[in-house]
N, C-alpha and C positions, 0 to 999 in steps of 0.2 A: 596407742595401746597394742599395736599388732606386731610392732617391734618386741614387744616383752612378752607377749601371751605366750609362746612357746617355749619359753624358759621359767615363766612363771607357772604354768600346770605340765612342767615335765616333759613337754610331750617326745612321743618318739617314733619312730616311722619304722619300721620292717619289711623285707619280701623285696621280689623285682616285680610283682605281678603288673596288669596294667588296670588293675580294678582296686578303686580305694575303700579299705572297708575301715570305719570308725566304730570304738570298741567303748562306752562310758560306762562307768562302774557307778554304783548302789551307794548309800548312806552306807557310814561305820567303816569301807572298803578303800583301794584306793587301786591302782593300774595292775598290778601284782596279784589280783583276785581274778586273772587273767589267766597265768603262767598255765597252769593244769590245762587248759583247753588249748591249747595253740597247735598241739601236734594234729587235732583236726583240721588246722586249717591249712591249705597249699600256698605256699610262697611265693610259687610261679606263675601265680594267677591273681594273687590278694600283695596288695600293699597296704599294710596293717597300720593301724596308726591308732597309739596309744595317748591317755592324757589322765589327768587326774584333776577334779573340781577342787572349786578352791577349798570347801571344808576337809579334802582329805589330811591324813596327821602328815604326809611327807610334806603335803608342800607348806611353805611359809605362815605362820599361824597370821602373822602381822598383817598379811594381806587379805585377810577376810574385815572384812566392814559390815557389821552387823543391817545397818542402815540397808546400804547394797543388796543386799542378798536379804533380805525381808521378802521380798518376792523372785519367782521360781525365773522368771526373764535376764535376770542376771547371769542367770546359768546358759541359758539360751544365747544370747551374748557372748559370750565366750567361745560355745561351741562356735558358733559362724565365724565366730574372730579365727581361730583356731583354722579352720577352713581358708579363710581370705590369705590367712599368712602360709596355708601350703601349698595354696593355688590349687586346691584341691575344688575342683566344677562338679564331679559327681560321687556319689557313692554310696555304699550299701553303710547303714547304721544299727547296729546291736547295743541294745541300752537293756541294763538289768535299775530294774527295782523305781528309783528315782530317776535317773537317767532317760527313761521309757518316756514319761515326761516329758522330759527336755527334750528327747527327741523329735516326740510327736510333734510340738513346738515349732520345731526348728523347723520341720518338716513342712509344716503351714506358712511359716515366713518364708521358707526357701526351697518350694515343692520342686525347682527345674536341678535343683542339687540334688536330692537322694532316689535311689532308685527303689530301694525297697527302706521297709524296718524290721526290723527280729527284734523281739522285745517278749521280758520274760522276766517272771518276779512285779510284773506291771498294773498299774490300777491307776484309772483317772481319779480316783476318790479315796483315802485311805481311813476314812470316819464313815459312820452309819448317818444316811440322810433323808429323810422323808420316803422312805420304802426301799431306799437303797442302801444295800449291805457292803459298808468299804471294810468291815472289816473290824472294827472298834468304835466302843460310842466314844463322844466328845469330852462327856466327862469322865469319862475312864482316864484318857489322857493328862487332865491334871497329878494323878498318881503319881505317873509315867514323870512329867517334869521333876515334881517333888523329890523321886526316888535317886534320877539324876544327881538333881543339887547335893541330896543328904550323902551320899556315896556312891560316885561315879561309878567307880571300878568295883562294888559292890551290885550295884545295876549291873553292869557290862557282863559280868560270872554269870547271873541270873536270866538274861534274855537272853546272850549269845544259847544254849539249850534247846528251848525252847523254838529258838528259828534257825538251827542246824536243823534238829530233830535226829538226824540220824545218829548211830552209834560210833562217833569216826575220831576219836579222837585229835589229830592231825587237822581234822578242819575246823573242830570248836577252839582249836589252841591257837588257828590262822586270825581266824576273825573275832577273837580275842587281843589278839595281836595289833591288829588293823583298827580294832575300836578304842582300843586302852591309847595305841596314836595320837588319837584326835585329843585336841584339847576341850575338857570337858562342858566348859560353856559356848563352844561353836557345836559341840555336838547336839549340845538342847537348842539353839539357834535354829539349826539346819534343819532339826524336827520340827520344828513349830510350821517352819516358813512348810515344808513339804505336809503337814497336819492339815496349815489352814489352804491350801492348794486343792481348787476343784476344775478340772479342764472338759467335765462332761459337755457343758455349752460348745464346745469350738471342734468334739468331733469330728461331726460333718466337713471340716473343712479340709479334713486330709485327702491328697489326691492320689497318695501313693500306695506301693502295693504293701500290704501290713504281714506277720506273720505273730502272731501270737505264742508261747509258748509259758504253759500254766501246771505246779508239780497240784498232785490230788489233793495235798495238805500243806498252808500255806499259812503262819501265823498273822502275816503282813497282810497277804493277798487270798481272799480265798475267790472259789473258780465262780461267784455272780458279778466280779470284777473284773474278773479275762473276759466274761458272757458281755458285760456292758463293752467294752472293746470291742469284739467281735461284731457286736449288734450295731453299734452306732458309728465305728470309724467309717470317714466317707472313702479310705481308698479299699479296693477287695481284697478282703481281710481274712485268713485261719485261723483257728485258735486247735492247738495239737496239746492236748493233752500226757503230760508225763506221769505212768504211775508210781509214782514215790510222792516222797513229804520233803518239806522243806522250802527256806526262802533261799538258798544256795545252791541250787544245784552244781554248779561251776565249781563247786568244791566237794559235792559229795556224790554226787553218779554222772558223772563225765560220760560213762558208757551211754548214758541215755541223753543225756545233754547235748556232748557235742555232735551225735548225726543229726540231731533233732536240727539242729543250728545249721548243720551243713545240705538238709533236705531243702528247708527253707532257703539258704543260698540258691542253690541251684534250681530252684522252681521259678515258672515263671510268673 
């Protein structure tokens, strides 16, 4: 598998630095919801290394396996893979939205590899659950597949809005871009499997240093989901608050995003 994993999600490497930072992108998105933030990042310090999951629209539709990827460990999987084949032993990991997930994840299977996480757009739980607010109820969700099925790209005009939030034309037209990509029954796939996904239980098991980063207004995420983070991950963990709206910030106030990213870097 490790012979193909790098050519299969893309991946690509940048910087001379001698510090590895991994970069995973969010549902509907794909490595390129990236590009806007990099000039934060130093290249003579950071060896950046990019990738994209299997449901993003660039990479191969054929290789997504519904089966497969019914559960969130597949994605997990890959990351490590992804690692094993760069020989990459340590490094810093930034996961937006989904991703956050996967990292925490990984992070538990493979605590002596990451040094920190920067995570943002983040929530162990993205449904309302016995006093806990992810965000949306359960059956709200069936809508959400419904509107899907009946008109993909009639959905995708419709949400993209909504979880931009700001007035930025250029970013709602991005990630319109990036979700019209995908093919539309991996894209209700990849929702389902991240719907039915709850990592509150395994917390506690993180050992590493966390940084949280949550915008005020979040249609995906709102901030008792950065709090439950903050509250239960077992490594010492921030949660910094951005004041603006949205589930993108990487595409729509970089001015506040990217030092936020880069405080986080550099703290210990």
């Amino acid at each position: 598998m490790n012979a193909n994993i790098l050519q299969n999600s893309n991946v690509r490497v940048i910087g001379e630095g001698d510090n590895y930072l991994v970069l995973g992108h969010g549902i509907g998105t794909d490595q390129s919801i990236w590009t806007k933030i990099l000039p934060y990042f130093n290249y003579s310090i950071y060896r950046i290394v990019f990738y994209d999951l299997a449901y993003a629209g660039i990479v191969n539709p054929e290789l997504y396996d519904s089966e497969r990827y019914s559960m969130i460990d597949a994605y997990v999987d890959e990351q490590i893979q992804i690692l094993d084949a760069l020989n990459v032993n340590r490094c810093a990991f930034i996961g937006h939205s989904a991703s956050a997930m996967v990292g925490i994840l990984a992070s538990i299977r493979c605590s002596n590899r990451f040094t920190k996480l920067v995570l943002f757009g983040a929530s162990p739980r993205y449904v309302n659950d016995d006093g806990y607010n992810g965000g949306i109820e359960i059956h709200d969700t069936v809508q959400v597949f419904q509107a899907m099925e009946l008109n993909y790209s009639a959905w995708v005009h419709g949400f993209v809005p909504e979880a931009v939030r700001a007035n930025m034309p250029e970013a709602k037209q991005e990630f319109t871009r990036t979700l019209l990509n995908v093919r539309p029954d991996i894209s209700r796939y990849v929702l389902s499997t991240i719907i039915g996904t709850d990592i509150r239980d395994v917390l506690g098991q993180v050992t590493v240093r966390c940084y949280i980063i949550q915008t005020t207004r979040d249609l995906s995420v709102p901030l008792s989901a950065a709090e439950c983070l903050r509250q239960h991950l077992g490594g010492r963990t921030t949660l910094e608050n951005l004041k603006t709206e949205g589930h993108l910030p990487h595409l729509t106030v970089l001015a506040l995003l990217g030092p936020a990213i880069w405080r986080a870097l550099r703290r210990p």
